[in-house]
C-alpha positions as CSV (number, residue, x, y, z in Angstrom):
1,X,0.0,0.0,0.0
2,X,1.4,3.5,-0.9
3,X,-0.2,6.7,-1.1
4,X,-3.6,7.4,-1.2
5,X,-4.4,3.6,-0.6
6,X,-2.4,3.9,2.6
7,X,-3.8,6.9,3.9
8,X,-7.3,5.5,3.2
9,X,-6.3,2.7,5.2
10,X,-5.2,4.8,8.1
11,X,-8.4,7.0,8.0
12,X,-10.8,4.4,8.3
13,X,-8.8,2.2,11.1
14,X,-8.5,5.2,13.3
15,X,-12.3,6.0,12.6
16,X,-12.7,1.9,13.4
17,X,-10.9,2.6,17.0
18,X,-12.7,5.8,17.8
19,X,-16.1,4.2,17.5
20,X,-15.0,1.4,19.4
21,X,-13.4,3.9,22.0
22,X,-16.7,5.9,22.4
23,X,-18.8,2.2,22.6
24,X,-16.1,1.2,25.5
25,X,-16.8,4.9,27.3
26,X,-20.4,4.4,26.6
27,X,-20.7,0.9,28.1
28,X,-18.2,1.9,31.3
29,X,-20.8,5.1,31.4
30,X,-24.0,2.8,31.9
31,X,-22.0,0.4,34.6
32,X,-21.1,3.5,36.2
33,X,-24.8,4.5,36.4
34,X,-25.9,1.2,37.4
35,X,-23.8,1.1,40.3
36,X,-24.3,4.7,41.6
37,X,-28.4,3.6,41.4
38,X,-27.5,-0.1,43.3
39,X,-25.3,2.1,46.0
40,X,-28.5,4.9,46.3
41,X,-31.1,2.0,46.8
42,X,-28.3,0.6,49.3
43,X,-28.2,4.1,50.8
44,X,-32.0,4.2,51.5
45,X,-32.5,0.6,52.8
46,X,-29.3,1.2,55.4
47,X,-31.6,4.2,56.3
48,X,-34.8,2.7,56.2
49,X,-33.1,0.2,58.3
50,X,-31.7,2.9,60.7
51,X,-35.2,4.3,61.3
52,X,-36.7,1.2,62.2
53,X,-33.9,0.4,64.7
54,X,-33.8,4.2,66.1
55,X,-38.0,3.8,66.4
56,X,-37.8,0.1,68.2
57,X,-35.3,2.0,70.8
58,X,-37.7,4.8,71.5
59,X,-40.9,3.3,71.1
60,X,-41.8,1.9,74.6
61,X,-44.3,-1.4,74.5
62,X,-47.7,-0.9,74.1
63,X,-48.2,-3.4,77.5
64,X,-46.2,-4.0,80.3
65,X,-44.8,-7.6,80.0
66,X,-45.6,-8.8,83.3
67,X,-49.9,-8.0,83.2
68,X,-51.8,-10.0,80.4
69,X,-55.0,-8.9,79.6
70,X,-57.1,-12.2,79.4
71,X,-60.0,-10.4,77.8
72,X,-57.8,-8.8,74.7
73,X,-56.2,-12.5,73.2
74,X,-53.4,-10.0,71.4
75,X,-52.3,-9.5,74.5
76,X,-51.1,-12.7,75.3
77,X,-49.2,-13.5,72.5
78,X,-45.6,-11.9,72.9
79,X,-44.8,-8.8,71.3
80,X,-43.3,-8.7,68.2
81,X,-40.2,-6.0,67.9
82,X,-39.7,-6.8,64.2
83,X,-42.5,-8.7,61.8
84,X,-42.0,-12.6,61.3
85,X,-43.5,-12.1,57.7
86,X,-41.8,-12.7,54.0
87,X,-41.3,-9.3,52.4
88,X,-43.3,-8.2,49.5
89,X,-42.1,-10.1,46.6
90,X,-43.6,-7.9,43.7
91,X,-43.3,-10.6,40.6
92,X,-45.2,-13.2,42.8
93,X,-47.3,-10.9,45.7
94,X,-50.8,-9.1,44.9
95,X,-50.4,-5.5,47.2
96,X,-54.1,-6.2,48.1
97,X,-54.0,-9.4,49.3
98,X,-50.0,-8.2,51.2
99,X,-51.7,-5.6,53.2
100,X,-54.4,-7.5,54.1
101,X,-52.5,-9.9,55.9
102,X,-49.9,-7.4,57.2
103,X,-53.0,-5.7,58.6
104,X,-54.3,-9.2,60.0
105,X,-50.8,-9.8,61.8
106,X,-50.6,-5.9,63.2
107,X,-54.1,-7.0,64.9
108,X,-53.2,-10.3,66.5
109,X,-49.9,-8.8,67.2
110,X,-51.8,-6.0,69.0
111,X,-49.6,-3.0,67.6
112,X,-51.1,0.5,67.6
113,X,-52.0,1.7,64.2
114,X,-48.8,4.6,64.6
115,X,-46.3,1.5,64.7
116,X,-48.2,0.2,62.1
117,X,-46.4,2.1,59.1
118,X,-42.8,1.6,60.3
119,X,-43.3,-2.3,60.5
120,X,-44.7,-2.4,57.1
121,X,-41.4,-0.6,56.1
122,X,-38.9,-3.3,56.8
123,X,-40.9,-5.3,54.9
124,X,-41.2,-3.7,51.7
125,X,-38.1,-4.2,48.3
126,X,-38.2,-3.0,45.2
127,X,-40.6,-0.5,43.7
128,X,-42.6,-0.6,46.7
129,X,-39.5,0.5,49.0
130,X,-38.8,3.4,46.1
131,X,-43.2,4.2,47.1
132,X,-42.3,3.9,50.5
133,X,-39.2,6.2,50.0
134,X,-40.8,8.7,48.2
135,X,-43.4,9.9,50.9
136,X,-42.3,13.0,53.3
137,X,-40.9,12.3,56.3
138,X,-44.3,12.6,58.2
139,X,-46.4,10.7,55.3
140,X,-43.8,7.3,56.2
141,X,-44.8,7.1,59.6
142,X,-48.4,7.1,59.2
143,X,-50.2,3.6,57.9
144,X,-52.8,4.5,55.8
145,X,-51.3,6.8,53.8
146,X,-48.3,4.4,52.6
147,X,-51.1,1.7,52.2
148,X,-53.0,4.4,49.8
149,X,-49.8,5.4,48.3
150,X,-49.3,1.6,47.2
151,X,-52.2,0.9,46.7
152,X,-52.0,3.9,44.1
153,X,-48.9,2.6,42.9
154,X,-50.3,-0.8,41.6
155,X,-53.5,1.4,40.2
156,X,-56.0,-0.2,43.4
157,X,-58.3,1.9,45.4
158,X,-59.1,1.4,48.7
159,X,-62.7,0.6,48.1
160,X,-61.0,-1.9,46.0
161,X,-59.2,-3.3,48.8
C-alpha cells in the first residue's frame, strides 16, 4: 500500500478505534450509572433500616410484659419488635392481598395503628421501597397513607381493597 491507498487505510482504522473507544466509554458510562443507582437504593434501605432500629429504641411497648389482659387475646401473644412475615415479593405478591395480611398480623400482634407504618417498612423491596421512600418524612410514619400510596402505585383503590 502507498499513497492514497495507505492513507485510506489509516483513516478508516483510526475511525474503526474511535467508535469502538466511544462504545467502550459508553458501556463503562451505563455500569457506572448502574452502580451509583445499586449504591443509592443501598443508601435508602441502610436508612430505612436505621429508622426502624432508632424507632424500636424509643418506642416503649404498648403493654407491660408482666400484666396480660385475658380479655384482649393479642395480648397474650408476645410482642413482636420486628415482623416474622416474607417481604413483598412484587413478581409473585398481589399488594391487596400483602396488606391484608400485614394488617391481620398488626391486629393479633396488638400494635397500635402509629407502629403500624414503620413495621410495614422493613418489609417492603423494590418498587414498593422506592413508594415507600418517596413519601415525606411525616407521610412514612403514618399507615394509611403508605397503604393508599401503594395501593396507588399498583392502580387499586381502597374501596377496591
Amino acid at each position: 500500500m502507498s499513497g492514497q491507498a495507505l492513507n485510506y487505510w489509516v483513516t478508516k482504522q483510526l475511525a474503526y478505534q474511535e467508535k469502538h473507544r466511544q462504545d467502550d466509554l459508553r458501556c463503562l458510562r451505563m455500569e457506572q450509572e448502574k452502580i451509583y443507582e445499586q449504591q443509592q437504593l443501598m443508601e435508602k434501605e441502610l436508612e430505612l433500616k436505621r429508622l426502624i432500629i432508632e424507632h424500636q429504641e424509643l418506642t416503649p411497648p404498648s403493654t407491660p410484659k408482666n400484666s396480660a389482659d385475658t380479655t384482649n387475646p393479642a395480648s397474650c401473644l408476645p410482642l413482636a419488635k420486628s415482623p416474622r412475615l416474607p417481604c413483598f415479593e412484587d413478581k409473585t405478591d398481589h399488594i391487596d392481598s400483602y396488606l391484608l395480611r400485614f394488617e391481620r398480623y398488626a391486629t393479633i400482634n396488638g400494635w397500635p395503628r402509629k407502629d403500624c407504618a414503620i413495621h410495614l417498612a422493613a418489609l417492603l423491596k423494590g418498587k414498593t421501597l422506592e413508594v415507600y421512600t418517596r413519601l415525606d418524612k411525616e407521610d412514612a410514619q403514618k399507615y394509611d397513607i403508605c397503604r393508599d400510596a401503594l395501593l396507588r402505585r399498583y392502580n387499586l383503590t381502597q374501596d377496591g381493597f
